[in-house]
PABA-89015 format. One line per field, with one value per residue (C-alpha): residue number from 1; chain; x negated, y negated, z. Coordinates in steps of 0.5 Angstrom, whole numbers, plus 500, padded with zeros to 3 digits. Each point is the difference from the previous one (the first is absolute). Last residue first. Layout:
k [NUM | ...]
c [A | ...]
x [X | ...]
y [Y | ...]
z [Z | ...]
END
This chain:
k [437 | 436 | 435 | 434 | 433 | 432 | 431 | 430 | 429 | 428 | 427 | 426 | 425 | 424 | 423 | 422 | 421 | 420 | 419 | 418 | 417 | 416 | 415 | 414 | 413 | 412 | 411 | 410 | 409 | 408 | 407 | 406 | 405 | 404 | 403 | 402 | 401 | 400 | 399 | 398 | 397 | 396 | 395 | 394 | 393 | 392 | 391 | 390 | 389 | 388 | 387 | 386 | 385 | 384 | 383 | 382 | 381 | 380 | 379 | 378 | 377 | 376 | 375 | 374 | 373 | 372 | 371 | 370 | 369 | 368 | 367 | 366 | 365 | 364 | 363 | 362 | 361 | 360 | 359 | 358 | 357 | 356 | 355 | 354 | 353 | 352 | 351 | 350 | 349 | 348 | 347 | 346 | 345 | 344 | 343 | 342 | 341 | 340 | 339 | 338 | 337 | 336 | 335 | 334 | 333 | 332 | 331 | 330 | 329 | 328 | 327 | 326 | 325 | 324 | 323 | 322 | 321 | 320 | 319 | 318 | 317 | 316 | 315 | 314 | 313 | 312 | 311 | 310 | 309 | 308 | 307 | 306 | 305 | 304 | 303 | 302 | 301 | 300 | 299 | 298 | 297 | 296 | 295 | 294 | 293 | 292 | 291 | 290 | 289 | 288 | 287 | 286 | 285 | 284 | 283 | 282 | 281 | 280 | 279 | 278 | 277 | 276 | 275 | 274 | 273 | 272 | 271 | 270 | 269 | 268 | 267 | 266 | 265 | 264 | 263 | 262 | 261 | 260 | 259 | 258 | 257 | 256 | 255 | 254 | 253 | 252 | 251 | 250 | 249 | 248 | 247 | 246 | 245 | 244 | 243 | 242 | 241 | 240 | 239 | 238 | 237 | 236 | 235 | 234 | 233 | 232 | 231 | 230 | 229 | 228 | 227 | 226 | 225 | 224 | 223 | 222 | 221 | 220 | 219 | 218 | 217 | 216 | 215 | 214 | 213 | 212 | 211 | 210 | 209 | 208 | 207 | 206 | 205 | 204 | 203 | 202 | 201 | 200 | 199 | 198 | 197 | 196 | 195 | 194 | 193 | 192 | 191 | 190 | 189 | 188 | 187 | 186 | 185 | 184 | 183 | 182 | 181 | 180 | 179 | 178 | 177 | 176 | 175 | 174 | 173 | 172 | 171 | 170 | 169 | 168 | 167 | 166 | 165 | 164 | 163 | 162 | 161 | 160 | 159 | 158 | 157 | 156 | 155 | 154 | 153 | 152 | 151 | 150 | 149 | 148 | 147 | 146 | 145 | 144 | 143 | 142 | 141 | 140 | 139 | 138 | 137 | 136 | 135 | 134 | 133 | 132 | 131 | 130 | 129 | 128 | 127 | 126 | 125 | 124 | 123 | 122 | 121 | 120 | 119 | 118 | 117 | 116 | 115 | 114 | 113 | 112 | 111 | 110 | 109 | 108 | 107 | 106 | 105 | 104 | 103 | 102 | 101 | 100 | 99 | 98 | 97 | 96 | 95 | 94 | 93 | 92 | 91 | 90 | 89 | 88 | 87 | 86 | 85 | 84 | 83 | 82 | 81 | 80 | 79 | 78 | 77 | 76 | 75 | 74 | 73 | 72 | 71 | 70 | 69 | 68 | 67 | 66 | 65 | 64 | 63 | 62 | 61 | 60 | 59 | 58 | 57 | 56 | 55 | 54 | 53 | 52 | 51 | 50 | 49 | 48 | 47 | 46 | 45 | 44 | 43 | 42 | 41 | 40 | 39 | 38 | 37 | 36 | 35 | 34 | 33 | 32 | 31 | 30 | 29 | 28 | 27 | 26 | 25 | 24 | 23 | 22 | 21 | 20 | 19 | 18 | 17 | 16 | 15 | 14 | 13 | 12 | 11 | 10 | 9 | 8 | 7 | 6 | 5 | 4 | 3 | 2 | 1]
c [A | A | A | A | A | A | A | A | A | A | A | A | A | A | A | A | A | A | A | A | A | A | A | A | A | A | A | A | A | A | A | A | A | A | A | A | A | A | A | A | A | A | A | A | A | A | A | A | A | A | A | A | A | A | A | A | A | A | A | A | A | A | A | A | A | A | A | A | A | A | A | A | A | A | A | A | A | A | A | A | A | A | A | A | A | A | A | A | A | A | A | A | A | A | A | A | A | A | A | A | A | A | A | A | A | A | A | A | A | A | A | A | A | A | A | A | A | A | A | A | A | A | A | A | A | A | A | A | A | A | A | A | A | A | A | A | A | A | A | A | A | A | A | A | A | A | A | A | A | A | A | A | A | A | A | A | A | A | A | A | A | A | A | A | A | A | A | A | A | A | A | A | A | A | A | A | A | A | A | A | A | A | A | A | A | A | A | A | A | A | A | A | A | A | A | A | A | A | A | A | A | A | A | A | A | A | A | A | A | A | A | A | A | A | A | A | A | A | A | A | A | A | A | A | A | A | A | A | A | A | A | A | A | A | A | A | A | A | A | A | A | A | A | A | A | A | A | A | A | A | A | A | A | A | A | A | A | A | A | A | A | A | A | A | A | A | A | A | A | A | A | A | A | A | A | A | A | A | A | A | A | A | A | A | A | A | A | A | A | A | A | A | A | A | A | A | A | A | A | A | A | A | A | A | A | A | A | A | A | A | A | A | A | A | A | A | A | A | A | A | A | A | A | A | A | A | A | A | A | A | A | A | A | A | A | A | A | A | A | A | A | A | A | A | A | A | A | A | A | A | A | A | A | A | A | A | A | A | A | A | A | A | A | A | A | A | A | A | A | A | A | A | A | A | A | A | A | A | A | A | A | A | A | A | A | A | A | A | A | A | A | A | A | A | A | A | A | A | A | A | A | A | A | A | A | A | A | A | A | A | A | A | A | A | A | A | A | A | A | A | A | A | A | A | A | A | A | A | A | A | A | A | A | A | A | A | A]
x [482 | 494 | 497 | 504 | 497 | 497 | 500 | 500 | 499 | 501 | 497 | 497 | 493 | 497 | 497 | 507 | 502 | 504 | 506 | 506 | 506 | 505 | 507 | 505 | 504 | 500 | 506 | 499 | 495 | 504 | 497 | 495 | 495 | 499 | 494 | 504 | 494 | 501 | 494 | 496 | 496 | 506 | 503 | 508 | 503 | 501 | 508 | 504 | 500 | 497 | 496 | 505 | 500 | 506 | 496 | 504 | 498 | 501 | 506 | 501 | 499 | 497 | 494 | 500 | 501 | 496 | 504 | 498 | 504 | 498 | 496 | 498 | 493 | 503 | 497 | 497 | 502 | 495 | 498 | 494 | 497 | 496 | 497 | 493 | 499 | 494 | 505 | 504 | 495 | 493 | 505 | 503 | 506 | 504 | 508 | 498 | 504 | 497 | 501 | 500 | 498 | 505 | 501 | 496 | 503 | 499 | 499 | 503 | 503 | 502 | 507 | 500 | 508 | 502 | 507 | 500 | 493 | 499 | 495 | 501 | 498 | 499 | 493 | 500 | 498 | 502 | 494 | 505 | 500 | 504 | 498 | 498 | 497 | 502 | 496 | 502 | 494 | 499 | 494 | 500 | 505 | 500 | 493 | 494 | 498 | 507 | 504 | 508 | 505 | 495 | 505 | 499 | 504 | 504 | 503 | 500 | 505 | 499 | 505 | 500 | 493 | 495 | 502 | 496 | 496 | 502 | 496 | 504 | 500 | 496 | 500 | 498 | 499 | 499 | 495 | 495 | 492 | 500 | 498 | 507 | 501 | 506 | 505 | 506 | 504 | 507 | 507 | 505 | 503 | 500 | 506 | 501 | 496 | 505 | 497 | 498 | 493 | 497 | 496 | 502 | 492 | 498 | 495 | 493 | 495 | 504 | 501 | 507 | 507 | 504 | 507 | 506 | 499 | 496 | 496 | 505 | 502 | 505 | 500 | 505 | 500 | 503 | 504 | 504 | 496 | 504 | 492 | 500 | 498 | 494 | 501 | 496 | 502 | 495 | 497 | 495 | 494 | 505 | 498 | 497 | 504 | 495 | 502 | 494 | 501 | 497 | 494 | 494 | 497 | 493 | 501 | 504 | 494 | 496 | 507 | 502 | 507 | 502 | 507 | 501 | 506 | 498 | 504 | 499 | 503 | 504 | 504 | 495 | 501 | 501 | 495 | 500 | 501 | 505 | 496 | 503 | 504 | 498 | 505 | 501 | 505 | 504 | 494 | 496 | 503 | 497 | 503 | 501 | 500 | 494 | 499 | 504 | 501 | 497 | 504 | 501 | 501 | 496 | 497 | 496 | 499 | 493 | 501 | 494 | 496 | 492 | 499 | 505 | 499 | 493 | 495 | 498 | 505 | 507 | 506 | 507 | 497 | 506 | 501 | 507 | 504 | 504 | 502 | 505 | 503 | 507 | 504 | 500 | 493 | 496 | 498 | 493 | 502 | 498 | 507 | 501 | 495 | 504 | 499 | 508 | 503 | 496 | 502 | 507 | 498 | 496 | 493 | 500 | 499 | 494 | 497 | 502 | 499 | 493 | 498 | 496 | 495 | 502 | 499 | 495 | 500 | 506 | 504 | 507 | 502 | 500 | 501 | 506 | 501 | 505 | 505 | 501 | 507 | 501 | 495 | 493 | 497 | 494 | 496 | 494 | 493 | 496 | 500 | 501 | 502 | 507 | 502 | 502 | 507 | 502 | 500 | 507 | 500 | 506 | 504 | 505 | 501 | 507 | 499 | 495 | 500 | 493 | 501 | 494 | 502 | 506 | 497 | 496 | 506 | 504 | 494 | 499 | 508 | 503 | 497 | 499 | 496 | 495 | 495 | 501 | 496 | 495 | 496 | 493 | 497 | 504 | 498 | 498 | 498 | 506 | 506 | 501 | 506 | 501 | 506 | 505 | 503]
y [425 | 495 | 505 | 507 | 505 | 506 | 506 | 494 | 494 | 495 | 495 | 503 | 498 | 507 | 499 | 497 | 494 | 499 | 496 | 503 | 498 | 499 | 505 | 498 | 495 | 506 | 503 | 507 | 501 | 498 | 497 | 504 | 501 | 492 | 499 | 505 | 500 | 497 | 503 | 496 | 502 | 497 | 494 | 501 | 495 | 502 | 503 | 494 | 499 | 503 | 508 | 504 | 506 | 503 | 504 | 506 | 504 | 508 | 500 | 508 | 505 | 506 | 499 | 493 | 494 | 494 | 495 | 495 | 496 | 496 | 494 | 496 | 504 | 506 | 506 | 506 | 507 | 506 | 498 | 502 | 503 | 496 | 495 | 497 | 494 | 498 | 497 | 506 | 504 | 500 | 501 | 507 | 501 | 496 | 497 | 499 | 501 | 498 | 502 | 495 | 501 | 498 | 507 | 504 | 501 | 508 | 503 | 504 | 500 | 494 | 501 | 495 | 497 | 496 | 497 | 493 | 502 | 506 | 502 | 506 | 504 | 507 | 500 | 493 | 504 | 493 | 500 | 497 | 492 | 497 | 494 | 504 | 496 | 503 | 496 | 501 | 500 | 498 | 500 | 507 | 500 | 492 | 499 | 498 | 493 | 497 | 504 | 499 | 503 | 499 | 501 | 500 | 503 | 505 | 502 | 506 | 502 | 507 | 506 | 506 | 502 | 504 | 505 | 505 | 500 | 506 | 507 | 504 | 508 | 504 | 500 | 493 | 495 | 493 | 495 | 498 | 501 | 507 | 504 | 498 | 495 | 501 | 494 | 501 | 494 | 500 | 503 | 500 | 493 | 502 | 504 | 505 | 505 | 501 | 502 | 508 | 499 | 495 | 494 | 501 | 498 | 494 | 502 | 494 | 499 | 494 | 496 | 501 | 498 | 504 | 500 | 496 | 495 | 499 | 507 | 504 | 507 | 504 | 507 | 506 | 507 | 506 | 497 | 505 | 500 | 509 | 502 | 496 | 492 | 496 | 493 | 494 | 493 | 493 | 495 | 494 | 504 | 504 | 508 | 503 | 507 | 504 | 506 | 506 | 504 | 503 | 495 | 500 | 493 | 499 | 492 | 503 | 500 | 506 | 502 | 502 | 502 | 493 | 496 | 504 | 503 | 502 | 506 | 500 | 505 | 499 | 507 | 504 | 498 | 505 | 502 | 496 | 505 | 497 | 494 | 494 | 495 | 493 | 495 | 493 | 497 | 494 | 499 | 506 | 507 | 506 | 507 | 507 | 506 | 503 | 496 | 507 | 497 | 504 | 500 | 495 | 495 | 492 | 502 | 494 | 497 | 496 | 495 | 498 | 495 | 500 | 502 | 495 | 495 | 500 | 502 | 497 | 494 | 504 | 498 | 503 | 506 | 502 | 505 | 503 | 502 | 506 | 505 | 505 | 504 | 499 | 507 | 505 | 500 | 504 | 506 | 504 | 507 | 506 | 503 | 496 | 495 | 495 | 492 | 499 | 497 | 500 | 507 | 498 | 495 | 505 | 499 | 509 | 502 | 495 | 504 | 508 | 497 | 497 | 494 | 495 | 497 | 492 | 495 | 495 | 503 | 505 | 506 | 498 | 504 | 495 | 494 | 504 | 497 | 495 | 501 | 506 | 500 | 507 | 498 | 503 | 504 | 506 | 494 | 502 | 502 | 506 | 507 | 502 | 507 | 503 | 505 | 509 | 497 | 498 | 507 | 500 | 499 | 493 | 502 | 492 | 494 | 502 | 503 | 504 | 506 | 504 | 499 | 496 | 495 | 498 | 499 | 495 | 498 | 499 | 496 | 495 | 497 | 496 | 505 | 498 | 506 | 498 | 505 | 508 | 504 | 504 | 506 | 503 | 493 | 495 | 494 | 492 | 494 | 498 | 504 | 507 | 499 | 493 | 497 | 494 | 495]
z [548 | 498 | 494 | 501 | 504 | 496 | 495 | 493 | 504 | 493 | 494 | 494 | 498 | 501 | 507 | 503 | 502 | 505 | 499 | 499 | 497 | 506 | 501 | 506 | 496 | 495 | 505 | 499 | 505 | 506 | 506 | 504 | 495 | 499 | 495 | 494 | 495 | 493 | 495 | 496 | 494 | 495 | 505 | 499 | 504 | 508 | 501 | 501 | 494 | 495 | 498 | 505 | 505 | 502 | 506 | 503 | 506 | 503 | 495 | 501 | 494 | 506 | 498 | 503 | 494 | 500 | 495 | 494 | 497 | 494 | 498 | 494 | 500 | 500 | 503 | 496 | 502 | 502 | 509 | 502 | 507 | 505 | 495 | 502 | 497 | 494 | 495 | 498 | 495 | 504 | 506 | 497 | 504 | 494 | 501 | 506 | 507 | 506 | 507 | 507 | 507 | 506 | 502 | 494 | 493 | 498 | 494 | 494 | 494 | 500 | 495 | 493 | 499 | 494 | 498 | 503 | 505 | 504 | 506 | 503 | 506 | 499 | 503 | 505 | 507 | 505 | 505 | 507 | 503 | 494 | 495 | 495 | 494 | 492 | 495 | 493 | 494 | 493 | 497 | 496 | 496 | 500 | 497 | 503 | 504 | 498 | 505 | 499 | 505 | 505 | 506 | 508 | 506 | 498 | 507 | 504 | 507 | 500 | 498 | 495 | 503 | 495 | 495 | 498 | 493 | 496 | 501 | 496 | 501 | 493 | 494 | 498 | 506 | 498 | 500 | 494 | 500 | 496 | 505 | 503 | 506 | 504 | 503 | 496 | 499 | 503 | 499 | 503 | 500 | 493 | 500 | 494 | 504 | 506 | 506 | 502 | 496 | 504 | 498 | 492 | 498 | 495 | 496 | 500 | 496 | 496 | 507 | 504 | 498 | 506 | 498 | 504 | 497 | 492 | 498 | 498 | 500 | 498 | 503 | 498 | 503 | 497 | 495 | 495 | 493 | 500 | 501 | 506 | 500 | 504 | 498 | 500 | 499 | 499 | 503 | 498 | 498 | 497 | 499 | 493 | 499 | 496 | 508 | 501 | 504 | 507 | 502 | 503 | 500 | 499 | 497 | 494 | 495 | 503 | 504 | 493 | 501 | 498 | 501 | 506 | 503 | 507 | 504 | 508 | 505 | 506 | 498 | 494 | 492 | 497 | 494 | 493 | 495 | 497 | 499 | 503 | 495 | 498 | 500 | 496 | 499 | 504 | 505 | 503 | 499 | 504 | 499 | 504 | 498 | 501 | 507 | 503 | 507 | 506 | 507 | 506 | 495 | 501 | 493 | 498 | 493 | 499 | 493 | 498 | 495 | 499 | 493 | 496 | 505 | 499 | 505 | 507 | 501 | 500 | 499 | 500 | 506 | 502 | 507 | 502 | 496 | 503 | 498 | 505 | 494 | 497 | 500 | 495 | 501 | 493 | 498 | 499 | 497 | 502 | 500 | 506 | 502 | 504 | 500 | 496 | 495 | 493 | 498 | 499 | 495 | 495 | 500 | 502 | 492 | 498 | 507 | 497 | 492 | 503 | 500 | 495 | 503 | 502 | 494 | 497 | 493 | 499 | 503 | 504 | 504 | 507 | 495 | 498 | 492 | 497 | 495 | 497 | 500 | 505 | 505 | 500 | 504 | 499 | 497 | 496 | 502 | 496 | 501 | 507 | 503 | 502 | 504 | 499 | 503 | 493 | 498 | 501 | 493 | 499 | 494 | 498 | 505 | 501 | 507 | 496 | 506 | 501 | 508 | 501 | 494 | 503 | 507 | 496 | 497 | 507 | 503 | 494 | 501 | 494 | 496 | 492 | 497 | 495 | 499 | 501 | 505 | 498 | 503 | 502 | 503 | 498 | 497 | 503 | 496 | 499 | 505 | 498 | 501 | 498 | 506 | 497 | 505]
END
C-alpha cells in the first residue's frame, strides 16, 4: 500500500512530510513522523503535529499498482465526502474488529452480532417497488451493534453499506433498509439507509455481512410452500425473532395497515397475522375451476365446509396446488358453516360472491391436487381433482361440488356438476349448501 504524506488535497500546517513513503503498517510511520525519524521515508519536521488543513479532494490511499481506488477516500462525482487523513488513517483491518470507542475512534464487532431479518416488503401496491421496498433488521442482543459496519447483499451481487457514521443500533432495536429515504414518494416510511438492490417478486436471498463479508445472518425467501405468498401490498413478518429465519414455516403476512394503504410494521415490532387452530376436521367442498361469466383470475373459487360441532380460526391455514400455495390470512369457519376462497374479494370482479379471504395462484383446468393444510404443514384434506372421468366432465362456468360430505372427497365418484344458477349465468352455491347434497 502506498501512503501520500500530505495526503491529496491536504497539507501540513507549519512542516512537511515527505510523499511516497511505502509502509506496510500506517501506525508505525505515523509514530515515526511524531518522533522527527524518516524510518527510510526521507526528513520528517516534526512540526507535522502543528495539524492539517484542506485544500482540494484527492485519495489519501492507494494501492502500490495504481489500480482501483478506495471508494471510502476516493473524491469524485456521486462519492462519500473526503475523510480526513486521521479517519483515512484508522480504515485499516485492524480497526473494523470491534464495537468500542478506544482512542476516539468507532470500531467494529470481533464477534458476529445478533441481526436478525425479519421483516421483507418484495412488493408493495401503494408505490413503486423501486420506492416502496424494505428490508427491516432487528438487534435481538442484550447490548448495542455498531450498525456502521455492517453490510446488506441482496441476490449474487449487490450490496449497500451503512454509513459510518450510523448510530449504534440499541438490544431489541430496529434498523430499516429502504429503496427511498424519501417518505413523500416511499410511502411515509422512515428509513435508516438506502439499499438500489431490486428484491424477487418470486424469492430471493438476502444477506447481512461484517466488515471481513463474513455472514451475520442470511434469509432466502420464497413465495411457494412453505413461505407465506401474500397479496402486493402485503410484507411478510418473521413471527418470532428467537426462530430460525430461513424456515418459512415461521413466517406469515403482517396484519398492520400503514398510512400508505399496505400492510407491514417497518421500524418498529411486527404485528404478523396470528395463527389459529392447528386441527379441525375442514373439507374442500366445491371447486370452480374455470368461470365463464368473468376471468379465471378473478373467477375462481374453492368452497371449504366444516362439518364438526366447534368455529375452526383458519388463519395460517393453507391452501396449496401441484406446486402452489397461498395462506388464509385470517377468518374463522363456523361449526357446520362454510368459508370461501376466491381468487377476487371484490364481487363486481369475481362474478358477484362474497369471498372470505383470496387465494393468489391459478387452478388448472385439466385438473390438479389441491391440499388444506393447517399452520403447522399438516395435510387437514387432500382432493385430487380432475376434468374427465369419474370425475365430472369439464363444463366451463360450472363447478363440481362433493353431494356426499360423509364419504370420500377424493373419490370423483362423490363430485357432481352443479346445478343451481347463479345470477351472472355461471352455475354453483358458492358460501352455501350444495344443490341436492
Amino acid at each position: 500500500m502506498r501512503i501520500d504524506f500530505p495526503p491529496p488535497g491536504w497539507r501540513t500546517k507549519g512542516g512537511t512530510i515527505m510523499k511516497g513513503c511505502m509502509t506496510p503498517n500506517v501506525l508505525f510511520l505515523t509514530l515515526l513522523a511524531l518522533l522527527g525519524l524518516s524510518g527510510g521515508c526521507g526528513g520528517f519536521d516534526p512540526t507535522w503535529s502543528g495539524g492539517w488543513e484542506k485544500t482540494g479532494r484527492g485519495s489519501a490511499i492507494r494501492t502500490e499498482s495504481g489500480g482501483g481506488s478506495n471508494p471510502e477516500t476516493t473524491g469524485g462525482e456521486g462519492s462519500a465526502p473526503h475523510p480526513s487523513p486521521a479517519s483515512a488513517f484508522s480504515q485499516t483491518p485492524s480497526a473494523m474488529s470491534s464495537p468500542l470507542e478506544t482512542g476516539g475512534e468507532r470500531r467494529c464487532l470481533d464477534e458476529i452480532p445478533p441481526l436478525v431479518i425479519d421483516e421483507i416488503a418484495y412488493d408493495p401496491a401503494a408505490v413503486p417497488d423501486h420506492l416502496g421496498e424494505y428490508i427491516e433488521i432487528v438487534n435481538t442482543g442484550d447490548r448495542a451493534v455498531e450498525m456502521g459496519c455492517v453490510r446488506l447483499r441482496v441476490g449474487e451481487g449487490c450490496e449497500a453499506e451503512i454509513p459510518h457514521e450510523a448510530p449504534p443500533l440499541a438490544p431489541g432495536g430496529y434498523f430499516l433498509f429502504v429503496r427511498s429515504l424519501d417518505r413523500e414518494t416511499n410511502g411515509g416510511i422512515e428509513g435508516n439507509a438506502r439499499f438500489s438492490c431490486t428484491l424477487g417478486n418470486e424469492g430471493g436471498r438476502i444477506e447481512l455481512l461484517d466488515p471481513a463479508g463474513t455472514p451475520i445472518d442470511t434469509v432466502t425467501y420464497r413465495t411457494e410452500a412453505p413461505w407465506p405468498s401474500p397479496p402486493a401490498g402485503v410484507a411478510i413478518e418473521l413471527i418470532d425473532p428467537s426462530r430460525d429465519n430461513d424456515d418459512g414455516r415461521n413466517w406469515a403476512p403482517a396484519s398492520e395497515t400503514l398510512e400508505s394503504g399496505d400492510r407491514g410494521s417497518p421500524g418498529h415490532e411486527n404485528a404478523p397475522v396470528r395463527c389459529g387452530d392447528p386441527t379441525g376436521e375442514i373439507l374442500i367442498d366445491e371447486i370452480l375451476y374455470d368461470p365463464a361469466a368473468v376471468a379465471d383470475r378473478m373467477g375462481e373459487y374453492v368452497e371449504l365446509f366444516n362439518p364438526g360441532e366447534v368455529p375452526v380460526d383458519l388463519s395460517c391455514w393453507r391452501l396449496s396446488g401441484d406446486g402452489k400455495e397461498s395462506v388464509i390470512e385470517g377468518g374463522t369457519i363456523p361449526a357446520g358453516g362454510f368459508f370461501l376462497l376466491g381468487r377476487s374479494l371484490d364481487p363486481v370482479e369475481n362474478g358477484g360472491i362474497a369471498v372470505d379471504a383470496p387465494f393468489t395462484f391459478s387452478l388448472n383446468n385439466g385438473g390438479e391436487t389441491l391440499r388444506l393444510l393447517t399452520p403447522e404443514g399438516g395435510v387437514a384434506d387432500e382432493v385430487p381433482y380432475r376434468a374427465t372421468p369419474p370425475w365430472p366432465e369439464h363444463t366451463p362456468g360450472v363447478s363440481i361440488e362433493l353431494h356426499f360430505p360423509a364419504g370420500d372427497n377424493a373419490d370423483g365418484t362423490l363430485w357432481r356438476l352443479s346445478e343451481t344458477p347463479r345470477p351472472n349465468g355461471d352455475y354453483g352455491t358458492p358460501g352455501a349448501a350444495n344443490g341436492g347434497g
